[in-house]
C-alpha positions as CSV (number, residue, x, y, z in Angstrom):
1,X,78.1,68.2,58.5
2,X,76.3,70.6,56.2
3,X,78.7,70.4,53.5
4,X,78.2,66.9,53.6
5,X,74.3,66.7,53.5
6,X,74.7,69.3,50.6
7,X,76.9,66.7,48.6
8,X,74.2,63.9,49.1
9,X,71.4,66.0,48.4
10,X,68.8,64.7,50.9
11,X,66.0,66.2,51.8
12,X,66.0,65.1,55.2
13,X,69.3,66.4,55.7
14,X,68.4,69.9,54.3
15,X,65.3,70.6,56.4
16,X,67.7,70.2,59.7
């Protein structure tokens, strides 16, 4: 799931 927030780019995603 990480990968994936890191290919989106959100920064939602990379605070959790």
């Amino acid at each position: 799931m990480l990968q994936e927030n890191k290919r989106k780019k959100l920064p939602c995603s990379d605070m959790h």
